[in-house]
C-alpha positions in Angstrom: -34.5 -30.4 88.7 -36.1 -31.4 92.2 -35.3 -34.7 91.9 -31.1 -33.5 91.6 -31.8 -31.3 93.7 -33.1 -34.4 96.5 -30.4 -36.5 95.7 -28.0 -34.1 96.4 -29.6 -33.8 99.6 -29.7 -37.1 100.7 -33.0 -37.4 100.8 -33.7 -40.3 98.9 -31.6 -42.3 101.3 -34.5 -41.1 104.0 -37.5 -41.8 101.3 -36.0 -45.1 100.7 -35.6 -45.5 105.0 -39.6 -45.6 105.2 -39.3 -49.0 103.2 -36.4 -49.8 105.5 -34.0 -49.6 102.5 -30.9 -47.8 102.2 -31.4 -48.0 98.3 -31.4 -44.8 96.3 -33.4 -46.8 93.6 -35.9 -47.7 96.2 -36.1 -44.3 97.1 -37.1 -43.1 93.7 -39.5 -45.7 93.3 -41.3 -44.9 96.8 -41.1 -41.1 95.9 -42.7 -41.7 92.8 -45.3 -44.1 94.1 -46.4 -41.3 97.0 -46.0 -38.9 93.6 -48.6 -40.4 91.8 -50.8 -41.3 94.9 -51.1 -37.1 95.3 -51.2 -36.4 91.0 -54.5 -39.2 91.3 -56.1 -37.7 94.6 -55.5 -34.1 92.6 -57.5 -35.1 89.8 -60.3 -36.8 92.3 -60.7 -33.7 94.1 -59.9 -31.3 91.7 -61.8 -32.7 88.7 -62.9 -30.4 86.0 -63.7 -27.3 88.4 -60.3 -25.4 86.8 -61.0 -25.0 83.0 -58.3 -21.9 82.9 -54.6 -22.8 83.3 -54.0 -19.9 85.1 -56.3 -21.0 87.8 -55.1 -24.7 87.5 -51.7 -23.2 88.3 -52.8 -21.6 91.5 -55.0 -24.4 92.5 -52.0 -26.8 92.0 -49.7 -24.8 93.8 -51.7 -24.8 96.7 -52.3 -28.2 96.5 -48.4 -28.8 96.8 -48.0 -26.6 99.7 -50.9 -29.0 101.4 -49.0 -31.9 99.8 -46.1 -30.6 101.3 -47.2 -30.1 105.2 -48.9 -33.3 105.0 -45.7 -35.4 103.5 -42.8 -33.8 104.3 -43.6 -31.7 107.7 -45.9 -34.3 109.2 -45.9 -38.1 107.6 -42.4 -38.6 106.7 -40.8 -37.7 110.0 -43.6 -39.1 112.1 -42.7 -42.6 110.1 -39.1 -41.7 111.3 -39.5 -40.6 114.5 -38.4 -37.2 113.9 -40.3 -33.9 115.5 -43.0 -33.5 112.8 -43.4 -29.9 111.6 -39.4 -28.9 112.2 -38.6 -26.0 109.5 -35.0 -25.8 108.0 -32.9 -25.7 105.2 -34.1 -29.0 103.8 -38.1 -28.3 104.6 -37.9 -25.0 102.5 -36.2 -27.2 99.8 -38.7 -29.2 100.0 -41.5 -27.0 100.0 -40.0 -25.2 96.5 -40.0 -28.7 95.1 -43.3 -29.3 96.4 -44.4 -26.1 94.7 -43.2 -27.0 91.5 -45.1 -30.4 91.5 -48.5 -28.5 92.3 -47.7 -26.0 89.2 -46.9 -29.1 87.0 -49.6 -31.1 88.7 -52.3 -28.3 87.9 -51.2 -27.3 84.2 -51.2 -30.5 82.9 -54.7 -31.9 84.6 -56.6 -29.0 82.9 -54.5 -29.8 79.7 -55.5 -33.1 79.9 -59.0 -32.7 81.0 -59.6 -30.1 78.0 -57.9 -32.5 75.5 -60.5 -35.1 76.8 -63.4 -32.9 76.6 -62.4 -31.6 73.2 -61.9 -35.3 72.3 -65.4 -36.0 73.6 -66.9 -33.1 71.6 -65.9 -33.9 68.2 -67.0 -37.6 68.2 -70.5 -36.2 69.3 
């Protein structure tokens, strides 16, 4: 849903910019590459502190708000030589989108991590 909702946008044209493309595709591919950057930094710092998926969902969506004001308020339009930390339509788009990927992110880390320590247990 995000990802319509940042093609509609045009904002893959501006991800794809900070590999001076003007390719959609290389947007994507940049997008997805910063994605996973953030989903393996999550599960660095977040580790197995959140055993409850509740508490993985919280933690993960304050992790995309942080994601958020680092990439899309500060990075991205500092590598485009746009006024960092401008709020408008798009930023609040963004930051919905950037919620959602925290949930996601959060919920399936702990589902993972108990799936490995359950997977762990039974072979000891």
């Amino acid at each position: 849903m995000f990802g319509v909702m940042m093609t509609m946008m045009d904002m893959m044209d501006m991800v794809a910019a900070l590999a001076s493309s003007s390719s959609i595709v290389v947007g994507w591919i940049v997008h997805l590459a910063i994605s996973a950057a953030f989903g393996v930094a999550y599960a660095a710092v977040a580790g197995t502190r959140a055993e409850r998926t509740p508490v993985a969902a919280g933690i993960g969506a304050v992790y995309g708000v942080i994601a958020w004001i680092v990439g899309a308020l500060l990075a991205m339009p500092l590598m485009m030589g746009m006024t960092p930390f401008m709020l408008g339509e798009m930023q609040m788009m963004s930051l919905v989108g950037h919620l959602m990927f925290g949930v996601v992110l959060g919920v399936v880390h702990v589902q993972l991590v108990g799936a490995s320590s359950r997977s762990v247990a039974s072979r000891a």
